[in-house]
Structures are given as C-alpha cells and as structure tokens.
N, CA, C and O atoms as a GROMACS GRO file, in nm:
protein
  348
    1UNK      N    1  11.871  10.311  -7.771
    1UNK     CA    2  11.852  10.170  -7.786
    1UNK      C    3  11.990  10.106  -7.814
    1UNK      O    4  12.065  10.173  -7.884
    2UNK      N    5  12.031   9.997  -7.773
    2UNK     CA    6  12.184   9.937  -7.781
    2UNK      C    7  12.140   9.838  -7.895
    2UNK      O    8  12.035   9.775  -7.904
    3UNK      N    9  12.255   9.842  -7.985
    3UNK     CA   10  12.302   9.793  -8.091
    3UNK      C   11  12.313   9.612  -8.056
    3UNK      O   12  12.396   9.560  -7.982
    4UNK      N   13  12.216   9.549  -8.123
    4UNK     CA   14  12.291   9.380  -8.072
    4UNK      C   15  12.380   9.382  -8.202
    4UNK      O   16  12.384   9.465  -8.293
    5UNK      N   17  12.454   9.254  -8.182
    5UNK     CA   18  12.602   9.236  -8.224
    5UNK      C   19  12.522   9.106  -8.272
    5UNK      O   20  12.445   9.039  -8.202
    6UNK      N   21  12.560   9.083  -8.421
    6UNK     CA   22  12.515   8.966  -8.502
    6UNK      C   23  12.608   8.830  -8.495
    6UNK      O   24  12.723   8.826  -8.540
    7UNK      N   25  12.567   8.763  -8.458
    7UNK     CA   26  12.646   8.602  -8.428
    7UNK      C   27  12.687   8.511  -8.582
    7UNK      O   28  12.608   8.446  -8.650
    8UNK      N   29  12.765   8.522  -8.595
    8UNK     CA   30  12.778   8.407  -8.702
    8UNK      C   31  12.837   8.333  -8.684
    8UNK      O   32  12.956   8.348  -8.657
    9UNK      N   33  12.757   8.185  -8.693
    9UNK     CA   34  12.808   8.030  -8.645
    9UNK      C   35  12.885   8.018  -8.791
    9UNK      O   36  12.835   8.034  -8.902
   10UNK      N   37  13.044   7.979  -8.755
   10UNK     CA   38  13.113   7.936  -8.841
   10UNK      C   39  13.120   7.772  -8.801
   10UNK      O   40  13.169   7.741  -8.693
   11UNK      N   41  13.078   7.687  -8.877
   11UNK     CA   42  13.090   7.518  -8.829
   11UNK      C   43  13.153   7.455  -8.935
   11UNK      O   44  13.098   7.471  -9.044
   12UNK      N   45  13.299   7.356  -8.931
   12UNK     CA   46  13.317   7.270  -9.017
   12UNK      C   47  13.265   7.151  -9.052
   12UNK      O   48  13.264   7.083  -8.950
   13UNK      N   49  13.229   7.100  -9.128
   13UNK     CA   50  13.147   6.961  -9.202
   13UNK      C   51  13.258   6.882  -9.209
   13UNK      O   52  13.373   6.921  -9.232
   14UNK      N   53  13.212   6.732  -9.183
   14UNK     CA   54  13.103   6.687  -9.055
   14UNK      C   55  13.107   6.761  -8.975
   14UNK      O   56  13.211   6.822  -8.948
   15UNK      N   57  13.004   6.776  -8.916
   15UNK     CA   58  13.015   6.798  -8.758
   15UNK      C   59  12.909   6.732  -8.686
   15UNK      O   60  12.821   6.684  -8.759
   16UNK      N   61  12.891   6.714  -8.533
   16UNK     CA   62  12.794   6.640  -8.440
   16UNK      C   63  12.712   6.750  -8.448
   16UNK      O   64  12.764   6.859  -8.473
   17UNK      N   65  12.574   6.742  -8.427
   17UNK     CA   66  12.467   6.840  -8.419
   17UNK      C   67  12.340   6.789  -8.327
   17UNK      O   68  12.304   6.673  -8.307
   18UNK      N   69  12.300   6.878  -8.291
   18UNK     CA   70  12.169   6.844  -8.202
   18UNK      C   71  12.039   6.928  -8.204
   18UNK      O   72  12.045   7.035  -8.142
   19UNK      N   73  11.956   6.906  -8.248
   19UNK     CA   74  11.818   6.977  -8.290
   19UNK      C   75  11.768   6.910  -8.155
   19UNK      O   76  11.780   6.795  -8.113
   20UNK      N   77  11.694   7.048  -8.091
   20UNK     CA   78  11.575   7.001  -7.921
   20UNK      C   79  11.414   7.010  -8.036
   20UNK      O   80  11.365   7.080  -8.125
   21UNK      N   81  11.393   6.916  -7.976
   21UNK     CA   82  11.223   6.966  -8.033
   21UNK      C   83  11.141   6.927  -7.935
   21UNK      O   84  11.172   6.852  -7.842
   22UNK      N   85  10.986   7.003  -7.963
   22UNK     CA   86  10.922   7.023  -7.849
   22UNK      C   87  10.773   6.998  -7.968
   22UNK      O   88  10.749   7.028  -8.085
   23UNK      N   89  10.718   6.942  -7.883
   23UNK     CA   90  10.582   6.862  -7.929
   23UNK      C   91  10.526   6.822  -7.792
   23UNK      O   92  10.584   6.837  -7.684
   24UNK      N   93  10.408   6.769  -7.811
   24UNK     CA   94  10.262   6.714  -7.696
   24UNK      C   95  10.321   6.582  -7.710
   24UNK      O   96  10.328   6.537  -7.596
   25UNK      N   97  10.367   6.496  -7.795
   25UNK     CA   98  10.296   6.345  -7.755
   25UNK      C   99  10.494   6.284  -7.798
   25UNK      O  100  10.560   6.327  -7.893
   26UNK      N  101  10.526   6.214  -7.728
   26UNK     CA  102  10.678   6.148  -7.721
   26UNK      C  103  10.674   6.042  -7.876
   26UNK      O  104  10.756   6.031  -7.967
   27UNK      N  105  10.583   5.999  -7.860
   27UNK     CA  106  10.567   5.865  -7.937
   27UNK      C  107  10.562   5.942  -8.091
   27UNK      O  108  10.648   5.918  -8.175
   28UNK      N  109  10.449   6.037  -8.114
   28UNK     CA  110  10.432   6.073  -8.244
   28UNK      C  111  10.607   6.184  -8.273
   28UNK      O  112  10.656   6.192  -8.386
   29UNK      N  113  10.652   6.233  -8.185
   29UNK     CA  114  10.795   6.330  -8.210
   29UNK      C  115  10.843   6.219  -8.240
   29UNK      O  116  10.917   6.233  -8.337
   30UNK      N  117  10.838   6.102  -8.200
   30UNK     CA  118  10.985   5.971  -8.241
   30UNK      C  119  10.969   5.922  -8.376
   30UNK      O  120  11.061   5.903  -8.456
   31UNK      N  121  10.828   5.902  -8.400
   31UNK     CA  122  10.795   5.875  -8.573
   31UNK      C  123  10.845   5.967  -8.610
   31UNK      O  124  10.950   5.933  -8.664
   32UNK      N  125  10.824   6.137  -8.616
   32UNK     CA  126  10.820   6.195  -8.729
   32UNK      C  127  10.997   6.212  -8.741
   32UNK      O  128  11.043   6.246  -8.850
   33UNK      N  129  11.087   6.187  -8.628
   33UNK     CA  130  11.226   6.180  -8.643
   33UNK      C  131  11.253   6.060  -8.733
   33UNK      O  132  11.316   6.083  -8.836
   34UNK      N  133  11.219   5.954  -8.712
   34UNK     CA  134  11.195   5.859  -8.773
   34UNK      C  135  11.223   5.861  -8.930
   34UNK      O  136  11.327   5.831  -8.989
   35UNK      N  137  11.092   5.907  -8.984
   35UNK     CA  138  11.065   5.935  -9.089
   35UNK      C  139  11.122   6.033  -9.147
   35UNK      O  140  11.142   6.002  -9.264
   36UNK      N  141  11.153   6.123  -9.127
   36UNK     CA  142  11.277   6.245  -9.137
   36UNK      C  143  11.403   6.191  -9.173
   36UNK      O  144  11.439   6.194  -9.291
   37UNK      N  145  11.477   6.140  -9.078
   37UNK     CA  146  11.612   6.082  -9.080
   37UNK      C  147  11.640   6.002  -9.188
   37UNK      O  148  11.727   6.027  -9.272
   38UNK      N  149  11.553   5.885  -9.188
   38UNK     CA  150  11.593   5.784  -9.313
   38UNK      C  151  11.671   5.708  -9.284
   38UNK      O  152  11.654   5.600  -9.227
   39UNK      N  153  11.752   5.749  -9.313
   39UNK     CA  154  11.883   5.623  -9.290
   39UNK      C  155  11.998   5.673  -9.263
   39UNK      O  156  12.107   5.620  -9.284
   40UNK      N  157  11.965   5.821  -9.196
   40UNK     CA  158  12.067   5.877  -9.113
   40UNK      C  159  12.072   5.801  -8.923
   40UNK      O  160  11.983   5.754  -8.852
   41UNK      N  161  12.210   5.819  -8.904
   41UNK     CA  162  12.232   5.798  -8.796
   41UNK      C  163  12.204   5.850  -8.686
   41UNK      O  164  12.246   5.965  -8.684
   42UNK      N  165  12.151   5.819  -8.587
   42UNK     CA  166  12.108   5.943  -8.486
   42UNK      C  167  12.073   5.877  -8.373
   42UNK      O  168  12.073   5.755  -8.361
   43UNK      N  169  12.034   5.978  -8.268
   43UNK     CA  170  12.039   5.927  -8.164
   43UNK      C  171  11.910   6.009  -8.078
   43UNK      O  172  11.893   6.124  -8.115
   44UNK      N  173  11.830   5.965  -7.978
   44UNK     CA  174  11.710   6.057  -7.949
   44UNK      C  175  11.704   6.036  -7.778
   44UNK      O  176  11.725   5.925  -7.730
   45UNK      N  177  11.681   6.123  -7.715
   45UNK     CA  178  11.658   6.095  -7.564
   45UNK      C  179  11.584   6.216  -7.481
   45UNK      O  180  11.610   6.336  -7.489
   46UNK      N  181  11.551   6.194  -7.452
   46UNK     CA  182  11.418   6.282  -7.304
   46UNK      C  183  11.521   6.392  -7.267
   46UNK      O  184  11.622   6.372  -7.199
   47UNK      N  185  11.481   6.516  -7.323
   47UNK     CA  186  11.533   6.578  -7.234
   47UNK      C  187  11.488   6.680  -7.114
   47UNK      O  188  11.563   6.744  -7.041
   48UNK      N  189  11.350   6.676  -7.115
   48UNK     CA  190  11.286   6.738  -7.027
   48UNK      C  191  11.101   6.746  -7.062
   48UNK      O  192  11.064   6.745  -7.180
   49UNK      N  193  11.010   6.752  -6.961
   49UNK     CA  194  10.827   6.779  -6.980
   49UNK      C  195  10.833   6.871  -6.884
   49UNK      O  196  10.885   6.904  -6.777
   50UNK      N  197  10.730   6.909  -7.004
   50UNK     CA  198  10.657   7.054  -6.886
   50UNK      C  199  10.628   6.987  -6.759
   50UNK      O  200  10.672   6.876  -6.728
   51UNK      N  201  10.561   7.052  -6.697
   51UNK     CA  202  10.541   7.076  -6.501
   51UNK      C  203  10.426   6.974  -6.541
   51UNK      O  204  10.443   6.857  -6.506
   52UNK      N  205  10.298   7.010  -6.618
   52UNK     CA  206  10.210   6.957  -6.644
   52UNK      C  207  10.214   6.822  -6.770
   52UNK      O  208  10.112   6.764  -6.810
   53UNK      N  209  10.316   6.801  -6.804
   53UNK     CA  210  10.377   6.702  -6.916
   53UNK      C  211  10.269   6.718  -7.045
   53UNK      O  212  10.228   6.640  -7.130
   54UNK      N  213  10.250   6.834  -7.020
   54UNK     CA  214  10.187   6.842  -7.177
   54UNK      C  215  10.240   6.838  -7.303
   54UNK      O  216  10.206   6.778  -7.405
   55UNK      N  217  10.382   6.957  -7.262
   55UNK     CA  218  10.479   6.940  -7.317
   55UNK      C  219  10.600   6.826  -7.334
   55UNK      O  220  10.636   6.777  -7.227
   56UNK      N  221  10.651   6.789  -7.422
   56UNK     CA  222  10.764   6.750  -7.421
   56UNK      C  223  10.908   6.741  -7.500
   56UNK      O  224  10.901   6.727  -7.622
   57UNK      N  225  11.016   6.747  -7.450
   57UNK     CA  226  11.169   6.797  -7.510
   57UNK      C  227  11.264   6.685  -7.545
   57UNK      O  228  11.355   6.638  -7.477
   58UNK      N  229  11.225   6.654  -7.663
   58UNK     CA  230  11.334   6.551  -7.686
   58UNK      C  231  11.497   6.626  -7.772
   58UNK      O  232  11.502   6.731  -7.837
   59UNK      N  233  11.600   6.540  -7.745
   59UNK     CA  234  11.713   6.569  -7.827
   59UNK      C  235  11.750   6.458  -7.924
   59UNK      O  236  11.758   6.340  -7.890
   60UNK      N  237  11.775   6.512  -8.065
   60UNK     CA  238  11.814   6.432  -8.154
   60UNK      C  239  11.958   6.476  -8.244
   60UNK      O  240  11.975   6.557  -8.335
   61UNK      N  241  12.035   6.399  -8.184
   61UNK     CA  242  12.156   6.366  -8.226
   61UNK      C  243  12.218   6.308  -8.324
   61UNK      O  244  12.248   6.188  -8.319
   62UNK      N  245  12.252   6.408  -8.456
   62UNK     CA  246  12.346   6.302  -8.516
   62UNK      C  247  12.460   6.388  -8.613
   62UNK      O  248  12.483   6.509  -8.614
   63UNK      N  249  12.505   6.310  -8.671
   63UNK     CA  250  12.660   6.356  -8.772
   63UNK      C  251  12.578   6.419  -8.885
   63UNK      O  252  12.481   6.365  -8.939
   64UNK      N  253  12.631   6.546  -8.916
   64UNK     CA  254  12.544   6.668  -9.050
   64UNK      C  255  12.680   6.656  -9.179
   64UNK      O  256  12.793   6.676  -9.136
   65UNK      N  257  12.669   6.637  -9.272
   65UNK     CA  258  12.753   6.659  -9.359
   65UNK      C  259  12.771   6.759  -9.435
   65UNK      O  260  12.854   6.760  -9.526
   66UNK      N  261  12.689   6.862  -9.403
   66UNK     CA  262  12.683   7.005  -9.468
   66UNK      C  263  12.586   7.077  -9.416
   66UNK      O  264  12.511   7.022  -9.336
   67UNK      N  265  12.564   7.231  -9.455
   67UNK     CA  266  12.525   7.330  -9.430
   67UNK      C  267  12.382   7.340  -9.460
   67UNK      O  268  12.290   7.389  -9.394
   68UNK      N  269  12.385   7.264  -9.617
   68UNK     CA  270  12.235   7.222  -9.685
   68UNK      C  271  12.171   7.128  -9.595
   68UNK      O  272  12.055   7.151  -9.562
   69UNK      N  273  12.217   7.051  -9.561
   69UNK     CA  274  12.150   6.879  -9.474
   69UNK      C  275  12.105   6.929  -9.376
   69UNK      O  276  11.990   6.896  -9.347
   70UNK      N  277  12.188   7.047  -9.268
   70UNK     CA  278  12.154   7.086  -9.121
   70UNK      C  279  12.028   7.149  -9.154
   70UNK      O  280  11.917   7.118  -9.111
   71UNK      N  281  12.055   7.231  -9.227
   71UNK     CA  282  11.913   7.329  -9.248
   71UNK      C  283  11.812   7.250  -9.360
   71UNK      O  284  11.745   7.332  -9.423
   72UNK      N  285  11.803   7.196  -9.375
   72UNK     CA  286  11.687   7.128  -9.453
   72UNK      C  287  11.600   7.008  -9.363
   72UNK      O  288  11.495   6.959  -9.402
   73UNK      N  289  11.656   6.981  -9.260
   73UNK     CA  290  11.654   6.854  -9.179
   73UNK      C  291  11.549   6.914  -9.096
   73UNK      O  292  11.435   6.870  -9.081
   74UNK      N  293  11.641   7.102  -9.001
   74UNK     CA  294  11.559   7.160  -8.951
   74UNK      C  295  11.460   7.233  -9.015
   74UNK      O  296  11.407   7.298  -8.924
   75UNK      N  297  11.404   7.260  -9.121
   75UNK     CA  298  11.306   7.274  -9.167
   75UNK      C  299  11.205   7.131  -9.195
   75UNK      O  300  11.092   7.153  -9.150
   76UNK      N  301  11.214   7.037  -9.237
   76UNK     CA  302  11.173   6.943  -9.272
   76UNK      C  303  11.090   6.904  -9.113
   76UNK      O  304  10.971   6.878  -9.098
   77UNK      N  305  11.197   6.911  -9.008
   77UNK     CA  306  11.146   6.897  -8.849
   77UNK      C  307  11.029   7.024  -8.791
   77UNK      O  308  10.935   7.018  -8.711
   78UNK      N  309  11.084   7.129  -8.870
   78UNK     CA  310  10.984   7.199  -8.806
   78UNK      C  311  10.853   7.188  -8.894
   78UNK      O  312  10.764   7.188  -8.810
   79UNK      N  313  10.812   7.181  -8.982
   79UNK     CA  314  10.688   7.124  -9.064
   79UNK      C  315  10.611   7.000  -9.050
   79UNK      O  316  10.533   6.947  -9.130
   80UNK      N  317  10.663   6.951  -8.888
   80UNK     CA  318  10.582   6.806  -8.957
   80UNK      C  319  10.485   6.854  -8.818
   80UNK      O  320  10.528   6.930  -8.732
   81UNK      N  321  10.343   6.792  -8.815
   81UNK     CA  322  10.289   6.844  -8.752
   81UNK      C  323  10.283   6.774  -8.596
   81UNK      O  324  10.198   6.804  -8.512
   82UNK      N  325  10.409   6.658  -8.572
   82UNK     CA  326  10.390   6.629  -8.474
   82UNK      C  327  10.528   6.704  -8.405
   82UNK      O  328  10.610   6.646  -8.333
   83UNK      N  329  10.533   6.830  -8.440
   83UNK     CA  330  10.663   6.921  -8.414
   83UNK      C  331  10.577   7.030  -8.369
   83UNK      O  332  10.476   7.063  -8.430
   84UNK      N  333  10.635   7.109  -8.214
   84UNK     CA  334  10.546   7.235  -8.201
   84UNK      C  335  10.676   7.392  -8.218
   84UNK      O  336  10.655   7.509  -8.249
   85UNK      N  337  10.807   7.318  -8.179
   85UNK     CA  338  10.882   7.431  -8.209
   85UNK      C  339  11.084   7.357  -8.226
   85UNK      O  340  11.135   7.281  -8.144
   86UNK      N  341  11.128   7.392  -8.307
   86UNK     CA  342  11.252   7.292  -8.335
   86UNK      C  343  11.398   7.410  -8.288
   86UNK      O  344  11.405   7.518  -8.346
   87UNK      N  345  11.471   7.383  -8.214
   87UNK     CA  346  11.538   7.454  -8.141
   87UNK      C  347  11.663   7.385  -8.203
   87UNK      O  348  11.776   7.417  -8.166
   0.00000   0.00000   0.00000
C-alpha cells in the first residue's frame, strides 16, 4: 500500500479565502451566509447546479483574519441546515 504524504496549509493572516458550499435551494444557502457572516465582508456567486439543478454550488468570498475565524466560520457553515456539504 503507498504511503500518502500529509499536506500542511501554511497561510498568513489576513488572507482572501473561499468556502464552495453545496445545498438544494440558492435562496435559503444566501440567508444562512447571511446570517453567518454578520458584518463580515464577502462576496457570493453561482458557481455551478447539478445536471438536474437539484443541487447547487455557490462561492463565498471574503478577507479571514485568523486561523480561529477560518475554521469556526467553516464549521458554523457546515451546521446550518440549509448547508449539505462546505468545501
């Protein structure tokens, strides 16, 4: 069996960041970014639907000021239930 080789993202703060998320309905993924963010800056746009548009891939864009914020943001995104998987 071959050995994988462990990746470690070294990133300096600030940095630009982009979480894909994937949910059923466009409208309810934009609230729950919405409501997430706060009064962070950001930015959101289409980035792809399934064949059958059941699915859909939005990108949300914005400035992370730390290590805590990135990963709390993406947890916070992946828990809300109009989230099906946060990339």
């Amino acid at each position: 069996m071959a050995r994988q080789k462990k990746i470690i993202l070294e990133l300096e703060y600030p940095c630009s960041w982009v979480y894909k998320i994937i949910g059923t309905d466009i409208g309810q993924m934009r609230q729950a970014v919405a409501e997430i963010m706060g009064d962070c800056r950001y930015t959101i746009t289409h980035s792809r639907s399934s064949k059958t548009d059941k699915y859909h891939c939005l990108n949300v864009d914005l400035r992370v000021e730390s290590a805590a914020q990135r990963l709390g943001l993406y947890r916070t995104l992946q828990s809300h239930q109009a989230v099906k998987l946060v990339l």
